[in-house]
Every structure is written in C-alpha cells, then in structure tokens.
N, C-alpha and C positions, 0 to 999 in steps of 0.2 A: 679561855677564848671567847670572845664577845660573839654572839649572835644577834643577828639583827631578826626578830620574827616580824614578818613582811604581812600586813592584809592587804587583798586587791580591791579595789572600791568597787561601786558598783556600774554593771555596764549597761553602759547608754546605749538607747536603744533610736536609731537615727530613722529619719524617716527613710523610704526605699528613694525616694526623689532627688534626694539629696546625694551628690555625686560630686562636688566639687572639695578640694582640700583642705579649704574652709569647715567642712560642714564633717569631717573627720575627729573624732577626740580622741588622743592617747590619754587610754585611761591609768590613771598611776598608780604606784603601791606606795602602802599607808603603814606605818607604823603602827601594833595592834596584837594580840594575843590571837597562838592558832589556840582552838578548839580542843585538838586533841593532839597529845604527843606519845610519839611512839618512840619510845626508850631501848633503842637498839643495843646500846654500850652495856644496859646492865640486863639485857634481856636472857632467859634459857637459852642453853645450849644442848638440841637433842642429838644424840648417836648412837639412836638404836635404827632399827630395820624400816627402812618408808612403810611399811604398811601396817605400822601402829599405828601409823596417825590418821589412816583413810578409814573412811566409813565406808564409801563407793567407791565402785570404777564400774563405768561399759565403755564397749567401743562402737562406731559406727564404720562400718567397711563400705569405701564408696564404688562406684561402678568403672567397670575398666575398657569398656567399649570407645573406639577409638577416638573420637571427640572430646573424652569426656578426662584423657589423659592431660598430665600436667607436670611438671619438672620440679617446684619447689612448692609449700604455702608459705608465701612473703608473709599475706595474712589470712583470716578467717573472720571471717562476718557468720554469724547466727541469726533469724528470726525461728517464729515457730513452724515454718514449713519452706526453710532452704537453710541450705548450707552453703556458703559462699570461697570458694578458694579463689586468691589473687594472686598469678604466677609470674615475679616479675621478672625472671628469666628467658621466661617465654614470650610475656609482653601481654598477657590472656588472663579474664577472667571467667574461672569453670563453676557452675553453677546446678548444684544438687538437691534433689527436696529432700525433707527430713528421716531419710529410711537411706540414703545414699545414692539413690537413682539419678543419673544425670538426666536436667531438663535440658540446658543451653551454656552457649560457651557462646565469649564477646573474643573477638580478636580481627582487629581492624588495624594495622599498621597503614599508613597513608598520610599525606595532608590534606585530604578534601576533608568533606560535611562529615565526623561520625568519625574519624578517623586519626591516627595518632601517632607519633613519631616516638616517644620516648615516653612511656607509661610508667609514675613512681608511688601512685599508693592509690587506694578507694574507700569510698564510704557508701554505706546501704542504708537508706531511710526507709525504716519500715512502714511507717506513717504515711507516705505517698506510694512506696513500692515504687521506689527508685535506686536505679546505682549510680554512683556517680564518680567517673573516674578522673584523676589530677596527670595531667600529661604537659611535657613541654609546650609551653606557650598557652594553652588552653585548657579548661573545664569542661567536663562532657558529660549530659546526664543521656539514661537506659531507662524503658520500664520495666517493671517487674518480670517480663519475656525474652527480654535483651535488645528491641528493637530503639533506637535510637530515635529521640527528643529534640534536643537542642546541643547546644554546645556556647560556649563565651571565651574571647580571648584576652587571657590575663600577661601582665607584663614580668612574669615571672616563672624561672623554666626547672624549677622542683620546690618538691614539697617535704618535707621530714614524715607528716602523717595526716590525716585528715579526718573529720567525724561530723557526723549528722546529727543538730541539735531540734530543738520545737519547730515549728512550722517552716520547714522548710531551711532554717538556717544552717550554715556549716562553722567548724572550726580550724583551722588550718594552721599546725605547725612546722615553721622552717629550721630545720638543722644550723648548727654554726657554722656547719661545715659551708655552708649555701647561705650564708644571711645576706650575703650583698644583695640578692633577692625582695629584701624587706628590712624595716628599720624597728619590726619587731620581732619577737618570736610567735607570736600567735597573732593572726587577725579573726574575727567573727566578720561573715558575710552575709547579706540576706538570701532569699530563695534565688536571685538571679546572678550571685558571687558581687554584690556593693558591699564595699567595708563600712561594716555600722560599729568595729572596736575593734582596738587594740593591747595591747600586753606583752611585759617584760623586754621593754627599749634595748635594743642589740645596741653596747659601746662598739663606737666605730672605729675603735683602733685594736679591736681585735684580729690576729693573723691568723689565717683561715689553715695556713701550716702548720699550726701549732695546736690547733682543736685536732683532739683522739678519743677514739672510743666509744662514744656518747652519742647517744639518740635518744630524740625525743617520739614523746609516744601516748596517745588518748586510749582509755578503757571503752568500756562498751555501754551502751546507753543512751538515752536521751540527755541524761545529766553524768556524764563520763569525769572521772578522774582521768588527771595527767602529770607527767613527771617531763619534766627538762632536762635541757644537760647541763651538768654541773649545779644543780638545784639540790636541796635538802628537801624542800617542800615540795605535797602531792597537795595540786591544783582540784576543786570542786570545781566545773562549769555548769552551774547551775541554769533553772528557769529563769532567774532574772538576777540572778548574779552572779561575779566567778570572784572565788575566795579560796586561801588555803586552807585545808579542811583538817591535814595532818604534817606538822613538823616532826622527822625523823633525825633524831638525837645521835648523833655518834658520838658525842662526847668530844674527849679532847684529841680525838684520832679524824674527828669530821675536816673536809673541808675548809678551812680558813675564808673568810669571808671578802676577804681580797684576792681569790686564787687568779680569777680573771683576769686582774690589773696585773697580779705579779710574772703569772708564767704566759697570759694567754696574748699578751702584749707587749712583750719583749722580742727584740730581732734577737739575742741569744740562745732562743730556744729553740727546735721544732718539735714536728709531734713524740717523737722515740724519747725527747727528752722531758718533756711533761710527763710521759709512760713513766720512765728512769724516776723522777721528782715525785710522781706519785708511790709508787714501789718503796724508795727509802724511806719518803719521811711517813709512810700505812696511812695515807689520807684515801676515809673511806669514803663512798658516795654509793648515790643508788645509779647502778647500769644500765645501761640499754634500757629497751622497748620493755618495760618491766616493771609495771605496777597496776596488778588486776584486782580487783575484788569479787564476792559474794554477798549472800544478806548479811554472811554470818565474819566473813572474813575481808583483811588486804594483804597480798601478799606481793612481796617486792626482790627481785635482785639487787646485792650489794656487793661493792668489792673495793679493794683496795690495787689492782692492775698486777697483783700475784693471786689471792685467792679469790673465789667467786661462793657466795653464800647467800641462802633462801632468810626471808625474814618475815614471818608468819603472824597477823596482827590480828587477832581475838575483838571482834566489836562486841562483843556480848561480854567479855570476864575483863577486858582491857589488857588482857597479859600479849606477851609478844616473845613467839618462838623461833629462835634461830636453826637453821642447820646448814650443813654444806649444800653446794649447787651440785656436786658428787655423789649419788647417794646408794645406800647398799640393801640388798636384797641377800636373805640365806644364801642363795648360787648365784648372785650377781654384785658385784661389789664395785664402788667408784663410777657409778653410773650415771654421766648426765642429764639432767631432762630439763626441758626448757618447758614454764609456766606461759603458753603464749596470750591464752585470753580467758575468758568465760562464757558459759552459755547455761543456762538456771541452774545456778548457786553448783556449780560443778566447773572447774578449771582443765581447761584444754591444755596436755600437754606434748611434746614432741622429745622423742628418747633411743633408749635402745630397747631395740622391738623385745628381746629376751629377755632384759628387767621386766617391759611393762606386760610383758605374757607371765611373767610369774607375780606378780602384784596381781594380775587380775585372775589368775589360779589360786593363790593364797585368801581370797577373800571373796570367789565362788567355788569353793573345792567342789562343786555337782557340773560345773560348766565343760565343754566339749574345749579344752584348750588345743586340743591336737589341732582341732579343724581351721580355731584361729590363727595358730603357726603355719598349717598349711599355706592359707589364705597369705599371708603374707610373705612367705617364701615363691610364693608366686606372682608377687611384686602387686598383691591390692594391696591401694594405699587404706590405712585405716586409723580411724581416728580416735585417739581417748580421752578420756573427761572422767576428771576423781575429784570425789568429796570427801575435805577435810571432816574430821570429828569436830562439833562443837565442844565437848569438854573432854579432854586428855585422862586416860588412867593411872 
C-alpha cells in the first residue's frame, strides 16, 4: 500500500493589518520524511492488569456547592492553579483552583455583548489569563475571573476544537462533519481571530453524510499536537512552524490513501455504510479526540469501527505498546476508560469509578479508599490523573 508521508511547510506568519483574501496563504504540504514513526502493526500487545503499567494515580474531588455543578466535561483545560471543566451540555464553563474549590462559572446564553447562543468548544491561554470561548457566529474572550473582554464575529457557526498558541494566537479545527464552514481544516489566527494560516484543504466534493465517527482534536500546550480525521499523521504546531511530527504505521490494515475520494465522495454511500466498509475490509485509524502526550510518552486511540485499542508510544526507548480500550483490573474486568488529556506528565482519565477506585487502592494500599467511594457515591465529581511507567518490567 503506497503512503504518501506528507511534511507541512512552514507557517507564515501575516502581518495582523492585513485582512484582505489576497493577503491569506494556504500553506501546503510537501512531500518529506516524518521524523518519527510509530509502528503500531508490529507493536506489543499487553494483557495483563492496567496497573502494571502505572507508576501513579491521585485524584482531585471537585466542590459540589451549587454553582459549581456541571452535567458533562466536554473538556478540561489545566494550568497550575485552575482547573477548567467546559459543559457543553449545559452550555457553561466551571472553573476550579487547583485543590478543586470552585472560583467562577461562565454561563451566558443570549445575543447581546458577552453572550452566546450555541457554545461548541474553549481554549485557556495561560499566558494572558484568558478563556476563550468558540460559539455560533462569534469568538469571545473572559479574563482569568470570568468577567468578559471582548468578543468578534466570525462567519462560521462551529468549531471541531480550538487551542491557544504563542502570543496570543489560536488554532482552530473544523470537523468534516462542519467544513462547509472553511475550505480548510485548521486555520491560525492572531490575537484578534485574523487568519495569518491555513492547513489541510477540505476537497469540496466531499458529503457531509457520509463522514462518521471522527473528530478532530489539539493536545495541550503552547506547541500542542493534533490528530484529524481520517489522518495517519499526529500534527506538531510548533513556535514557528506546524509539521508532522509522528506517522503511525498500521501497515497494510491502515487507511488507503484514497479513502476520501473513494467512500467520502460517492452518493452510494452514507455514513453506516463507510461504518459497514470500514468494519469488513479492518481499516484502522486513529479515533476520536485522542492523541495526548507526556515528556515521557504519546498515547492514542485506534480502531477499526468494531474494536477500540490504546497505543502507548515510548519517546525515550521508541517502543510502542498496544492494549485494548477495555481494560481489567483483579475485580474489574472489560473496563473502559477514556485517556482525555494531560496535565504534568500524568494523563486524565474518565472511567468506571470501581476500576479506577481499585487501580488507585492497588498502588496506595495505606490510602483511605472507603472515604474516596464514599465521595463519589455521593455524586462529587472527581478527577484522575495516572502516570505511565517509563520502563516496563
């Protein structure tokens, strides 16, 4: 199977003045060697107990007084003194210092100044002590208190996900599902949302019926990795340039390199049947919102649209460990847990609260676990964060 490994050039960086469609570069990709490949096809396969492979686990139990309640974490944002939950259920960003005390909660539905009809994702620049929420029709930034700034109306009414790069700049990616939105998947904007770059040109004959499953999604960072949909390749957006940093190998089970042209642009298909196409012929890919790192690690979901599996990438030894997305504990077994993001060098995840009360009894046997079940039998929400081993026994 031919791959094509893709480098992105470097992004130009426009002046803020410059505003007209002239003065816009779609920046293209370049034929070029990735850096690092992560050989998923011929990688370990582990099936022993999740808690061989953790070094840590705490949890942070956040506060449950009435404001400070929340229905889902869409996402989570980290600095070193908040904690950030974005409920997009609710339409609310809740806002905790680093112990789980609520400070402030944003929740402003309205059209005036500050206000927002359809809230789809946020980003937190730690660098200004700003939030900045992506809402139909508009961009809106908060300061570090929750009191609102500014705001700018864009001609685009969702977003896939959004992130806070250097001074002020964002990066902003559009789902396929939503690309008629933009003629690309990502744009770079400067501090007051001007497009200074572009990346990864949406063909325009793709049917928006026929895109499943996939979302696209930035890691955390000032220089965040990112994963697309339907992509092999985990994007570096760098200080001053954005490159593939790591092509992940599936072999001859990956993706086809024409997938787009053949299922994503045919009136024969819809989405159940790309599912169905994907299912028979095992074309794997990486998932969802689902590729975070550490100093020491990258770890990704993969799947082929029947099974779903963790892929565990070693920056220090270069080895790459696979397991399931199911995973088992002594008295819990087949347990999912979703890897959502990170916050220093320790991966946030979301599970069943039983697995992760006996991972984190298994590896503090002195700790009061009753009082943490209590806690959460009593519906505080609480959050965990485990650290893989750097070297495996």
């Amino acid at each position: 199977m031919k791959r094509a490994h893709l480098f992105i050039s470097l992004l130009v960086i426009l002046s803020a003045s410059c505003s007209s469609e002239s003065d816009k570069k779609q920046d293209e990709l370049k034929s070029g060697q990735y850096p690092i490949n992560i050989d998923v096809a011929n990688a370990k396969w582990f099936e022993g107990d999740f808690h061989e492979l953790i070094e840590d686990v705490y949890y942070v139990a956040l506060d449950t007084q009435m404001e400070a309640l929340f229905a889902e974490k869409t996402k989570l944002l980290f600095s070193e003194n908040k904690i950030i939950v974005f409920d997009r259920r609710l339409q609310q960003v809740v806002v905790f210092d680093e112990d789980g005390d609520f400070l402030f909660k944003i929740h402003r539905p309205g059209e005036g100044p500050g206000e927002y009809i359809e809230l789809w994702t946020i980003a937190y620049d730690e660098e200004y002590d700003e939030l900045i929420l992506a809402a139909s029709g508009k961009i809106l930034w908060y300061d570090g208190y929750g009191d609102y700034i500014r705001e700018k109306k864009v001609p685009f009414s969702h977003l896939g996900d959004m992130t806070s790069l250097y001074n002020g700049e964002l990066a902003s990616y559009f789902d396929l599902r939503h690309f008629r939105d933009s003629s690309a998947r990502v744009i770079i904007s400067d501090a007051k949302f001007n497009e200074i770059g572009s990346y990864f040109p949406i063909p325009i004959d793709i049917l928006t019926e026929n895109v499943t499953g996939f979302y696209s999604h930035f890691g955390v960072g000032k220089e965040p990795l990112a994963t697309g949909v339907y992509m092999n390749e985990i994007t570096r957006f760098g200080r001053d340039s954005v490159y593939s940093e790591y092509f992940v190998d599936f072999g001859e089970e990956g993706l086809p390199d024409d997938f787009m042209e053949t299922y994503l642009m045919d009136k024969a298909y819809n989405a159940q049947a790309v599912r169905d196409v994907m299912a028979e012929k095992n074309y794997w890919s990486i998932y969802g919102g689902a590729a975070n790192e550490t100093a020491n690690h990258v770890l990704f979901l993969y799947s082929n649209r029947e099974e779903y599996n963790q892929a565990l990438y070693n920056k220090k030894t270069g080895e790459v460990l696979t397991f399931s997305g199911y995973l088992d504990e002594p008295s819990n077994k087949n347990a999912y847990v979703y890897f959502q993001t990170t916050f220093n060098n320790y991966f946030v995840v979301q599970g069943k609260s039983s697995f992760l009360l006996e991972l984190y009894g298994l590896l503090n046997p002195n700790a009061d676990v009753e009082a943490v079940e209590e806690a959460i039998e009593n519906e505080v929400p609480v959050l965990w964060f485990v650290k893989f081993k750097t070297k495996l026994e």
